[in-house]
C-alpha positions as a printed Julia matrix, in Angstrom:
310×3 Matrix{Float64}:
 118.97  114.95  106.93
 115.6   115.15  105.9
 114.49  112.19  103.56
 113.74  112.92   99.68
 109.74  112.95   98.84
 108.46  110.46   96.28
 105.9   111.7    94.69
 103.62  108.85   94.37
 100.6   111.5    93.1
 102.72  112.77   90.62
 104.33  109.6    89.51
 100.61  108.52   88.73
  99.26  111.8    86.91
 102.62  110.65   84.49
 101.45  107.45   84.0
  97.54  108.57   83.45
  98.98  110.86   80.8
 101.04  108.43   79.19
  98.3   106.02   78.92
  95.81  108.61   77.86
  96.81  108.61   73.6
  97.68  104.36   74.09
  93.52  104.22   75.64
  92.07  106.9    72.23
  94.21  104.74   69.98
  92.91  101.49   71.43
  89.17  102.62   71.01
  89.83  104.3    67.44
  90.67  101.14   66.39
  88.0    98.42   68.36
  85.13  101.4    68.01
  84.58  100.93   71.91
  87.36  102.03   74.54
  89.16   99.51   77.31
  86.43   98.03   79.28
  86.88   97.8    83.19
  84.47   96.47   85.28
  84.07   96.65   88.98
  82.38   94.49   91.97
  81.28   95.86   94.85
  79.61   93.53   98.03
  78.52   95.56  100.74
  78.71   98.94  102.37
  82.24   98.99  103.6
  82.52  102.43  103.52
  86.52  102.4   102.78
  85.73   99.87  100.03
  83.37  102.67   98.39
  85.94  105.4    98.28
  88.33  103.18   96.52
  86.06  102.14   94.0
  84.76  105.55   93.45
  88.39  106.66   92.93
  89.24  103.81   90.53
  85.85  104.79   88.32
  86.52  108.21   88.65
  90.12  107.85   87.3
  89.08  105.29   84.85
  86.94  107.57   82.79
  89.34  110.28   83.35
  91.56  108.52   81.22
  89.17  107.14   79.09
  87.73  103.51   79.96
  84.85  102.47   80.39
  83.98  101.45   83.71
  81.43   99.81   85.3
  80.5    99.48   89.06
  77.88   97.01   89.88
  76.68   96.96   93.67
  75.8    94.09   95.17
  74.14   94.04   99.1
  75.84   92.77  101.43
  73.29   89.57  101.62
  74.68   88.75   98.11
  75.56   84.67   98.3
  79.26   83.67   97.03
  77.06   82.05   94.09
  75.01   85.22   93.11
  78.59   86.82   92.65
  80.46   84.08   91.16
  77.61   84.21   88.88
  78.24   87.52   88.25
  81.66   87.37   87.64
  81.13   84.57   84.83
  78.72   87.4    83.21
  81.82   89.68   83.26
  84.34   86.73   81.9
  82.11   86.38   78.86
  81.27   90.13   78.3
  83.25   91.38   75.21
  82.93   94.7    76.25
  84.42   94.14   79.59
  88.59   93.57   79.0
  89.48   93.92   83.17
  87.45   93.05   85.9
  88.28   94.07   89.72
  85.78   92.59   92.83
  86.66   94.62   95.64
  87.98   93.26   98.6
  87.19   92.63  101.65
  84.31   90.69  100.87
  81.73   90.68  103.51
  82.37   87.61  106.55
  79.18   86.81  105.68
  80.66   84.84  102.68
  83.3    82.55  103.91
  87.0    82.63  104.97
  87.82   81.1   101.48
  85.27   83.22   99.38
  87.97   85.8    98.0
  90.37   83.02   96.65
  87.62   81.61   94.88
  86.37   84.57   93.4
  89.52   85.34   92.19
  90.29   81.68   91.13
  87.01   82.52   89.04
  88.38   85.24   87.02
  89.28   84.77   83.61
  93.04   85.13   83.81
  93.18   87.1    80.91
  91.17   89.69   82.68
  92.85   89.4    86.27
  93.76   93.4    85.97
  94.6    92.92   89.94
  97.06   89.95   88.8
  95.69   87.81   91.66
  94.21   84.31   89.52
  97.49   82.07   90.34
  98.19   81.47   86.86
  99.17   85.09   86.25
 100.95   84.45   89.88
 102.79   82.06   88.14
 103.86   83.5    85.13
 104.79   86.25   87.32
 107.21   83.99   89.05
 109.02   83.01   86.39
 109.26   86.38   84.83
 107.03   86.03   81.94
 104.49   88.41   80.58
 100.89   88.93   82.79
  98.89   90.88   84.42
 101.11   91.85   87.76
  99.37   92.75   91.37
  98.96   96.92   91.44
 100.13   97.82   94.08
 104.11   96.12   93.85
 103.65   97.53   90.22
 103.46  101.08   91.54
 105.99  100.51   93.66
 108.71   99.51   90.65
 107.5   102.73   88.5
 108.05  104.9    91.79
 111.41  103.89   92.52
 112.43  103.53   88.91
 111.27  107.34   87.86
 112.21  108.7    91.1
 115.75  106.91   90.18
 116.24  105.12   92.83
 118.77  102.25   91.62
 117.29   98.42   92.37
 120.07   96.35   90.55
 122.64   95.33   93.16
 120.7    96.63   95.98
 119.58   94.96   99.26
 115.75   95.18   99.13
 114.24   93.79  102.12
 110.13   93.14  102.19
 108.09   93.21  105.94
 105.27   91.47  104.48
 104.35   87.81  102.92
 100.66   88.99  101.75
  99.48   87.39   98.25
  98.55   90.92   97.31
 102.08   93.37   97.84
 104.47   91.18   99.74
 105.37   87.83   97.9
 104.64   89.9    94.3
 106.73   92.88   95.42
 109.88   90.52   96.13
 109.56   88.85   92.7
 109.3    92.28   91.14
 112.13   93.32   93.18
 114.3    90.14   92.49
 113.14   90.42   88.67
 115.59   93.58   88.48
 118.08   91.98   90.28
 118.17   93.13   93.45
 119.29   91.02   96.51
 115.75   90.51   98.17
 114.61   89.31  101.84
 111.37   88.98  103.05
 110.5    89.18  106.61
 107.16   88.85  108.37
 105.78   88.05  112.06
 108.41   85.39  113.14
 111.41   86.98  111.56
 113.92   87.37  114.36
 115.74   90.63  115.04
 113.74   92.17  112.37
 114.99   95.73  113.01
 118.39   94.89  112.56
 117.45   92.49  109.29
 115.55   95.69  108.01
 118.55   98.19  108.52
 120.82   96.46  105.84
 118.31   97.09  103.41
 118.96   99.86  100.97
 115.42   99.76   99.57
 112.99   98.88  102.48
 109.21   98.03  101.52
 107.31   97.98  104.59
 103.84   95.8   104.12
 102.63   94.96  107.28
  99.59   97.02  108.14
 100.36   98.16  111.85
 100.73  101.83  111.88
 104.34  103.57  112.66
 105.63  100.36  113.32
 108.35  100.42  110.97
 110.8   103.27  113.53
 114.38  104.92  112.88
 115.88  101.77  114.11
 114.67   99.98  111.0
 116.32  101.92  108.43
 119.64  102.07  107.15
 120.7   105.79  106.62
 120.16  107.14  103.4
 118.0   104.03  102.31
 114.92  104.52  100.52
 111.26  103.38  101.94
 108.17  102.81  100.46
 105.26  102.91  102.89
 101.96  100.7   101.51
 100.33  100.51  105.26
  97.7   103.07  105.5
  95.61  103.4   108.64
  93.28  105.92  110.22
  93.91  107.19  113.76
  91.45  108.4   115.86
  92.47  108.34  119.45
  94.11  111.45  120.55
  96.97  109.73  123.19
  97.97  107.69  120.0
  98.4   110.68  118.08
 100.12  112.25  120.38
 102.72  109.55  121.17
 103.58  108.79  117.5
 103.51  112.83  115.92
 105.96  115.1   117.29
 104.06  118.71  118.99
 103.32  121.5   116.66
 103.54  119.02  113.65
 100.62  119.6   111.02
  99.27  115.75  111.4
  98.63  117.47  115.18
  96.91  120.37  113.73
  94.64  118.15  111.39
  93.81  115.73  113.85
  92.71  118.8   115.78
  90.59  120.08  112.69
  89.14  116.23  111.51
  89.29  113.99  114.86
  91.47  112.1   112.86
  94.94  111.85  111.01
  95.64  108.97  108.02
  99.32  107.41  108.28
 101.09  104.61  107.17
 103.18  101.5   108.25
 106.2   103.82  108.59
 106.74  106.07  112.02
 107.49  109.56  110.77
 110.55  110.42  112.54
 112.2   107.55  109.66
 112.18  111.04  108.01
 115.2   112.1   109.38
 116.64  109.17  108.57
 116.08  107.65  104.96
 116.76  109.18  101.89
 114.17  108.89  100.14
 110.3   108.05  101.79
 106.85  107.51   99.96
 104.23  109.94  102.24
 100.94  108.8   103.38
  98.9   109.84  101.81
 100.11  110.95   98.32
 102.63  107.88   98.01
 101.94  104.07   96.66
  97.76  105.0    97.07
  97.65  106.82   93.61
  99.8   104.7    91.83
  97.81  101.37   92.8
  94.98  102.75   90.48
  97.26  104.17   87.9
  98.36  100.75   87.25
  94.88   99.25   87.57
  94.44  101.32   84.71
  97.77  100.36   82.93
  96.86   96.8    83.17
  93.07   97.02   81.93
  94.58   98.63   78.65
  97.25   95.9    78.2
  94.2    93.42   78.86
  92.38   94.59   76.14
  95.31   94.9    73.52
  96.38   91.53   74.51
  92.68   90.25   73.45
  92.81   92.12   70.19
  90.94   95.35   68.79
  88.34   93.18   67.08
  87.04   91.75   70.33
């Protein structure tokens, strides 16, 4: 058996195109389009592809979006400062600061930036109010990535009521969200993390497994429950040859583009779960695309919910 694809760069060109005639309508009406804008600290070079690819996809669809740079010897003031500029712009319906922020600023600097965001701008559904609300299943702005998840399993048709859906994560970010998104369609939901015991065998009951743990093909056949269907958020770059080697099977074409690149991306998941499951996001091509269609998705609903005339 050979596990179904889900399409997670397909799944977001949908949802781009969908939200294409809701973003023209929007900006007919307010005379300015959705207005996103974006923090950058630093020169994490990871952190400046993914805000590239969130600007790039923003206009693409028609928002505005603005990245402002800020060196990495920015204080947490000069960007908490910066961020109340963006809470009062009226221009400006979602804002994003990119994380990590540099070590420079603190263990606890992200939670207070985000703290700082105006709630009805938290487009990456971090501020805890929106956390809240989120719990008990009211209207906000919901974390991307777990959102992308939800609109990959429900349009690849992948049933979530009455399933066992268990979560290897507890992050803020995909882990506790995902579960409540999960639970919020009434599946049967576990969450497991570094001191769950006997986690393969905890994993294998799972019909929809959601691994979230950010250590590379750790997530192997003995995890998964045959036919089950697995959505991969880890992504990691390898670059050390024996690794590759060990975890990619010979003649396989993450082999050949290691050998072309020096390195091969992957995810949480260990490929052979391929022969396996029954359904398996890739990486790349899986949850990565739709975590910036539904950036987009929420920036939109942002600026409806604060009204045309704004």
């Amino acid at each position: 058996m050979t596990a179904k694809r889900l399409d997670g760069t397909a799944v977001a060109a949908q949802i781009r195109a969908e939200l294409k005639p809701a973003v023209d309508a929007f900006a007919a009406k307010a005379g300015r389009p959705p207005g996103l804008g974006i923090i950058l600290v630093g020169d994490d070079a990871a952190s400046q592809i993914y805000v590239s690819s969130k600007a790039k996809s923003a206009g693409e669809t028609g928002l505005r979006a603005d990245l402002v740079r800020l060196p990495a010897s920015t204080s947490l003031e000069d960007l908490l400062r910066e961020v109340d500029r963006l809470n009062r712009s009226d221009v400006h319906d979602g804002i994003l600061v990119q994380a990590p922020l540099p070590a420079a600023m603190g263990a606890g600097a992200a939670r207070r930036v985000f703290d700082a965001i105006d709630p009805a701008k938290d487009v990456d559904g971090f501020h805890p109010l929106n956390v809240g609300r989120l719990v008990q299943n009211r209207d906000s702005l919901v974390a991307c990535t777990p959102s992308g998840v939800i609109e990959l399993l429900e349009r690849s048709n992948v049933p979530i009521a009455g399933a066992s859906a268990v979560v290897v994560g507890r992050s803020d970010i995909v882990g506790k969200p995902m579960a409540m998104l999960l639970l919020h369609r009434n599946a049967t939901v576990t969450i497991c993390h570094s001191r769950t015991k006997d986690l393969p065998r905890v994993c294998a009951q799972a019909d929809i497994l959601v691994a979230a743990l950010g250590k590379a093909a750790f997530v192997t056949r003995e995890f998964v429950k045959p036919g089950a269907a697995v959505i991969d958020v880890g992504i990691a770059r390898l670059t050390d040859r024996a690794e590759v080697e060990r975890i990619f099977a010979p003649g396989s074409p993450a082999r050949a583009t290691f050998d072309k690149r020096g390195s091969v991306v992957l995810g949480d998941v260990h490929p052979e779960v391929a022969k396996v499951a029954g359904a398996l996001s890739p990486v790349p091509g899986g949850v990565g695309p739709l975590t910036i269609a539904m950036l987009l998705k929420n920036t939109l609903r942002a600026a409806e919910a604060r009204g045309a005339g704004r």
